[in-house]
DSSP file (Angstrom, degrees, kcal/mol; ACC not computed):
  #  RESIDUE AA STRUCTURE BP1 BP2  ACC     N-H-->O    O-->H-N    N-H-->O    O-->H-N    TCO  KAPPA ALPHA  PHI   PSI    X-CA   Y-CA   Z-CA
    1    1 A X              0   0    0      0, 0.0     2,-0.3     0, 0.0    75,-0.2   0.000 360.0 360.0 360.0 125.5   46.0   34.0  -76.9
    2    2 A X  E     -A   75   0A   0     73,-2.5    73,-5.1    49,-0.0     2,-0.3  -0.948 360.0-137.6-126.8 140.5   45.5   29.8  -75.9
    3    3 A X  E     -A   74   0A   0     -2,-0.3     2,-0.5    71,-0.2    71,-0.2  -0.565   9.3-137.9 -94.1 139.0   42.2   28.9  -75.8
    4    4 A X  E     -A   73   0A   0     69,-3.4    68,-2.5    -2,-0.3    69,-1.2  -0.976  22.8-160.4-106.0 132.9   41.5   26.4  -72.7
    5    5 A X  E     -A   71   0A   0     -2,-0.5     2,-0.4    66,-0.2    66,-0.2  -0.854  27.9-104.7-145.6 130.3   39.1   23.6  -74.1
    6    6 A X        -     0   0    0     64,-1.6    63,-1.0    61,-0.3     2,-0.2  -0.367  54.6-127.2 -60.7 115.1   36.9   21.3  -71.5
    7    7 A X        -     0   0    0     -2,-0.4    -1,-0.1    61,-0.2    40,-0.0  -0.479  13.2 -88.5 -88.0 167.0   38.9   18.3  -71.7
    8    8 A X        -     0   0    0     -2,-0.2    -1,-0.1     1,-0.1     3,-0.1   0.054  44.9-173.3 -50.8 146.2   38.2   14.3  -72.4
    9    9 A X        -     0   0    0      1,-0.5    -1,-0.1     4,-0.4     2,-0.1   0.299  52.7 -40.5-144.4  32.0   37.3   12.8  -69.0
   10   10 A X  S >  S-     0   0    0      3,-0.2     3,-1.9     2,-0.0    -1,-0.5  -0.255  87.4 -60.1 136.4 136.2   37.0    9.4  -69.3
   11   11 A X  T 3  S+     0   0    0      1,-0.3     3,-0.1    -2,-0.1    -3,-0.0  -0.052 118.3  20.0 -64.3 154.5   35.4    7.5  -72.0
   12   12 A X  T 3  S+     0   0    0      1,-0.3    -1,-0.3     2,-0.0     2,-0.2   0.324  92.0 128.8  78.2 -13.7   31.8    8.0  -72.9
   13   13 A X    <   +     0   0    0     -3,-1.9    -4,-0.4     1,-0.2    -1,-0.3  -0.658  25.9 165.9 -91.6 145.5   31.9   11.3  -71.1
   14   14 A X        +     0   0    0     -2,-0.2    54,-4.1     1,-0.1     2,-0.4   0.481  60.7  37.1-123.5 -36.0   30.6   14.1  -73.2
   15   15 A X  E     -D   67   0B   0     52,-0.3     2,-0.4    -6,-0.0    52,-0.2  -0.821  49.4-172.6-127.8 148.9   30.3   16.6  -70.3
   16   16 A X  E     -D   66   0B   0     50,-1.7    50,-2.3    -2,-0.4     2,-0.4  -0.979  21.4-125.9-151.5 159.3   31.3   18.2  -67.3
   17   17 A X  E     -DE  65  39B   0     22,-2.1    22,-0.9    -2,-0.4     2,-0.2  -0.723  28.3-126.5-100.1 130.3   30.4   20.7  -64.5
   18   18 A X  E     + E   0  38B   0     46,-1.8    45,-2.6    -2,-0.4    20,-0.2  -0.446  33.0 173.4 -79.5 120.6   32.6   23.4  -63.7
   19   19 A X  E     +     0   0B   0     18,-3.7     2,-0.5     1,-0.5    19,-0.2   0.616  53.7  11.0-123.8 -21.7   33.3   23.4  -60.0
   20   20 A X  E     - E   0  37B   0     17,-2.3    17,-1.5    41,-0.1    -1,-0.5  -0.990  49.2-148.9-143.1 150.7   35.7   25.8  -58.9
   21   21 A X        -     0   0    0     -2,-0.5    15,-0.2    15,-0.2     3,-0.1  -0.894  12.9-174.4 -84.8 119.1   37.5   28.8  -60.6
   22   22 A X  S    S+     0   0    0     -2,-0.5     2,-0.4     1,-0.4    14,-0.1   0.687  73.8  28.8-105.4 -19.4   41.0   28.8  -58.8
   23   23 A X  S    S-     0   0    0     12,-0.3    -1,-0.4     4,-0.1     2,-0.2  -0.991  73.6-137.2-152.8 140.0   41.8   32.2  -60.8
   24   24 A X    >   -     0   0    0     -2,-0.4     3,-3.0    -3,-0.1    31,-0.2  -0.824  39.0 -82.5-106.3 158.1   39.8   35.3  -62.3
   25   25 A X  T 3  S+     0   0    0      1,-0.3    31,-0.2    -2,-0.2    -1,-0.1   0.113 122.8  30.1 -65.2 123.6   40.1   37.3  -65.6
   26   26 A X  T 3  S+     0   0    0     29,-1.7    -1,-0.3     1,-0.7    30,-0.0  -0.438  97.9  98.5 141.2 -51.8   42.7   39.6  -64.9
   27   27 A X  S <  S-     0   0    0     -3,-3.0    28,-2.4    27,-0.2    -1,-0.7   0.012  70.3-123.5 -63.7 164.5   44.9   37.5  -62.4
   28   28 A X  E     -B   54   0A   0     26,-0.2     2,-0.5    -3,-0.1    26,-0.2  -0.941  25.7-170.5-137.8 166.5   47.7   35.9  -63.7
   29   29 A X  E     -B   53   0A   0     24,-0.8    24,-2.0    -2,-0.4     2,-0.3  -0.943  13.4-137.0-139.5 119.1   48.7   31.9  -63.6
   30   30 A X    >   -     0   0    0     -2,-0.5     3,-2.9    22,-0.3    22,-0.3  -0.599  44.9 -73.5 -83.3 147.0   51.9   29.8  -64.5
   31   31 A X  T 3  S+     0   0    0     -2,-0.3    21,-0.2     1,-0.2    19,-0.1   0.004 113.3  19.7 -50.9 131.6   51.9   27.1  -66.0
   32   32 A X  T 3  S+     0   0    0     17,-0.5     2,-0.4     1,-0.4    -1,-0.2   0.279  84.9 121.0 120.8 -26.0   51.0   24.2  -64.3
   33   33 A X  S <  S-     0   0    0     -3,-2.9    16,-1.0    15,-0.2    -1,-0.4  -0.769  72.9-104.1-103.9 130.3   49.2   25.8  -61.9
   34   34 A X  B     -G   48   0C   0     -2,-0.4    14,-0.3    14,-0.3    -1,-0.1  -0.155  33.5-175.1 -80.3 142.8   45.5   24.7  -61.7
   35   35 A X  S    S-     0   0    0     12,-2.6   -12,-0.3     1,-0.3   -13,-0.2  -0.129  70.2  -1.8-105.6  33.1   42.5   27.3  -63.2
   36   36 A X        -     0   0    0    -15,-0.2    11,-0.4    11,-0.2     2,-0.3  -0.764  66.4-130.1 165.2 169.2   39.6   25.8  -62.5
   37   37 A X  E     -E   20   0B   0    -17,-1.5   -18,-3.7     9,-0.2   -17,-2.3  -0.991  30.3-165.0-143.6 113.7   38.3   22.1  -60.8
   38   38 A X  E     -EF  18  45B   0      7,-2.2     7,-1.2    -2,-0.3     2,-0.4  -0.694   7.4-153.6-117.9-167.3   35.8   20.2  -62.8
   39   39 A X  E     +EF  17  44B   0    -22,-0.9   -22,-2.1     5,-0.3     2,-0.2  -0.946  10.9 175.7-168.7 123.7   33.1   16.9  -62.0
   40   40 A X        -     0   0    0      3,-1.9     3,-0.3    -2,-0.4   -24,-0.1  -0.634  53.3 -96.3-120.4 163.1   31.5   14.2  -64.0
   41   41 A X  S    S+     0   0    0      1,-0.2     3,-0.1    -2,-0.2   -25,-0.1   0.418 126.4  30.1 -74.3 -17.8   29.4   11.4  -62.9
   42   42 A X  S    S+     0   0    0      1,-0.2     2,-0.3   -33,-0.1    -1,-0.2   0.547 122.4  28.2-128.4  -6.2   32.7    9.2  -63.0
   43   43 A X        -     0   0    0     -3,-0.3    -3,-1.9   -33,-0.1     2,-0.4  -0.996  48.7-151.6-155.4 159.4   35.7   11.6  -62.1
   44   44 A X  E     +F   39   0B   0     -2,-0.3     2,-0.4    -5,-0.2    -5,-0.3  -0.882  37.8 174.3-115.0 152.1   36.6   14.9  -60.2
   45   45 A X  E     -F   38   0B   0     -7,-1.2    -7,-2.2    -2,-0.4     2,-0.5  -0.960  31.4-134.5-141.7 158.2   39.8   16.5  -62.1
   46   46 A X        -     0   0    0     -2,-0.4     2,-0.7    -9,-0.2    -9,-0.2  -0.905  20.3-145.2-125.6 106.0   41.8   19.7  -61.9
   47   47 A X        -     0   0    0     -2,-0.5   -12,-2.6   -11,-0.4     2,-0.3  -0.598  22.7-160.0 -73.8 114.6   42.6   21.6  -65.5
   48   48 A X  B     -G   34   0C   0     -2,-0.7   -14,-0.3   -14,-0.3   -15,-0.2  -0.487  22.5 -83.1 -77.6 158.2   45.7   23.1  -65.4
   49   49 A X        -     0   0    0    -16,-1.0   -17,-0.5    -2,-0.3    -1,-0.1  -0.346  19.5-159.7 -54.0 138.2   47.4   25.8  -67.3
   50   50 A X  S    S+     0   0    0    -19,-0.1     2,-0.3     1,-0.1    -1,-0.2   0.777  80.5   5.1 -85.0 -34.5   49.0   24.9  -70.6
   51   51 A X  S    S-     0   0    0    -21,-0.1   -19,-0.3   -49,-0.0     2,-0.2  -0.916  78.9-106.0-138.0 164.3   51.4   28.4  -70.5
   52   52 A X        +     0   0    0    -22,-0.3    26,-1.6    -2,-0.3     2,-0.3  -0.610  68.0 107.6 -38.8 129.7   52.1   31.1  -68.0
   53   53 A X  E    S-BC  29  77A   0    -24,-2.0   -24,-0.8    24,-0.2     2,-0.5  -0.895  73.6 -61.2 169.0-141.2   50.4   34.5  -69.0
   54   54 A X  E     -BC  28  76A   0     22,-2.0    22,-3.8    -2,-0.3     2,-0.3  -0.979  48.8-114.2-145.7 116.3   47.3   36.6  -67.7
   55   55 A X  E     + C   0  75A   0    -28,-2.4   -29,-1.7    -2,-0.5    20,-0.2  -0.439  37.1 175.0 -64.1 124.8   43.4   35.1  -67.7
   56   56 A X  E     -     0   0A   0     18,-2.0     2,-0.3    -2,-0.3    19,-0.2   0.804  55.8  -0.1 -94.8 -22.3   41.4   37.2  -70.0
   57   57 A X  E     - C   0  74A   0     17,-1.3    17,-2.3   -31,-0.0     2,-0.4  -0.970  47.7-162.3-158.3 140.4   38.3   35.8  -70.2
   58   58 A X  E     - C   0  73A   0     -2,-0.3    15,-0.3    15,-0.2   -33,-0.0  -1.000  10.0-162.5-131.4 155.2   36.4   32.9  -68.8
   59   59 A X        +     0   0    0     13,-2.1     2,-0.4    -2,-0.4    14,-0.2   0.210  65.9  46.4-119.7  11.7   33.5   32.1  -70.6
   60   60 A X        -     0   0    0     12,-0.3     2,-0.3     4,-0.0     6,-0.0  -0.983  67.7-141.6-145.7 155.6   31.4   29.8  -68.0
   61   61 A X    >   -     0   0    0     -2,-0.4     3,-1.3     1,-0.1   -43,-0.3  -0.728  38.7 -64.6-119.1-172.9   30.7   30.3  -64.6
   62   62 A X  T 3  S+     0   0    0     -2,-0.3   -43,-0.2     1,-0.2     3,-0.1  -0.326 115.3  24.2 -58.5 133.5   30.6   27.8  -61.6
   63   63 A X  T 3  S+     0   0    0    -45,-2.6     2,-0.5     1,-0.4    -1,-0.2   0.480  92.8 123.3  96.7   8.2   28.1   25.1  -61.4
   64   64 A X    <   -     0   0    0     -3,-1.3   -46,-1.8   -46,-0.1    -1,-0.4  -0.953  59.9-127.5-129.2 133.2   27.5   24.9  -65.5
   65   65 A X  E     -D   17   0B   0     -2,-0.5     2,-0.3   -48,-0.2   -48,-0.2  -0.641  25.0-169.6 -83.8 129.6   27.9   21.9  -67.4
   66   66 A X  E     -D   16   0B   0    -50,-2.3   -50,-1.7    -2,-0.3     2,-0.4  -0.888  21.0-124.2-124.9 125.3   30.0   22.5  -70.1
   67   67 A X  E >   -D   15   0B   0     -2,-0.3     3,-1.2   -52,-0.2   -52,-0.3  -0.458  39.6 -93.5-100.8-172.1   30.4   19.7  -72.8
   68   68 A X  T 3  S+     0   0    0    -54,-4.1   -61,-0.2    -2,-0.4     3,-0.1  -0.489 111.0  37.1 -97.6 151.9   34.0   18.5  -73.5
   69   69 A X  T 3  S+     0   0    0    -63,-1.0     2,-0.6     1,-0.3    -1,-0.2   0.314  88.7 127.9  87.6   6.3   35.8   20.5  -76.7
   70   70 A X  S <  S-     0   0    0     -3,-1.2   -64,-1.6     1,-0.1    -1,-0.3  -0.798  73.8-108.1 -99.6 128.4   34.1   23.7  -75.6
   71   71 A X  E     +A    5   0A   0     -2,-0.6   -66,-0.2   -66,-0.2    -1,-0.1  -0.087  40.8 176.7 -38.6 137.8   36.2   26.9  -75.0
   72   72 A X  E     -     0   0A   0    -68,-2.5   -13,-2.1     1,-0.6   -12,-0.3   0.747  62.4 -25.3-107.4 -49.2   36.1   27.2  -71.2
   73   73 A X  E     -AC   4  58A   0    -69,-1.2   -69,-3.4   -15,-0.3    -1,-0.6  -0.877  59.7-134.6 179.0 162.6   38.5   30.3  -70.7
   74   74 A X  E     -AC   3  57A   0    -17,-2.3   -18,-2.0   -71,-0.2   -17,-1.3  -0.982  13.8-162.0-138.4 145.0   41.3   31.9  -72.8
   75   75 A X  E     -AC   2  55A   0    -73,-5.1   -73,-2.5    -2,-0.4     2,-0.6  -0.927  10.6-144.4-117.2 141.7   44.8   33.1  -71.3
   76   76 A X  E     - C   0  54A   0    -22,-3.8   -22,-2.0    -2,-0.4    -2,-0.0  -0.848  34.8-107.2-112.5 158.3   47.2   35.5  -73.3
   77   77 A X  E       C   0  53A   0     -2,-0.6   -24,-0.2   -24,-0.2    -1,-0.0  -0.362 360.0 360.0 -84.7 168.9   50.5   34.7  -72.7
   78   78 A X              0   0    0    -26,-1.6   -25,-0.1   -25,-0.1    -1,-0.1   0.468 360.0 360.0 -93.3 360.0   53.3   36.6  -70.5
């Protein structure tokens, strides 16, 4: 199971708001392939997948500021 962790976004930024879900628990995503679209006060960014596998859980939903090191969503691998 790999843990997907709100990443660094810029210095000084501690947080960011979750703006899109590109895939839901169950579907499954290769690596590479974006899961989810976030926004900060200084940058828009797209988190990709670290592996290939099957989302099991995402732990935030759209529109919630999330602050950066926090479990986002977790994938088990294929």
């Amino acid at each position: 199971m790999t843990e997907i962790k709100m990443p660094e976004l810029g210095e000084n930024v501690t947080e960011g708001t979750i703006v899109t879900w590109h895939r839901k628990v169950g579907e499954t995503i290769r690596k590479g392939e974006i899961l989810a679209e976030v926004m900060t006060e200084k940058v828009n960014c797209e988190i990709e997948s670290p592996i290939s596998g099957r989302v099991t859980e995402i732990l935030y939903s759209e529109e919630t500021i999330v602050r950066v090191g926090e479990v986002i969503a977790r994938i088990e691998e294929e």
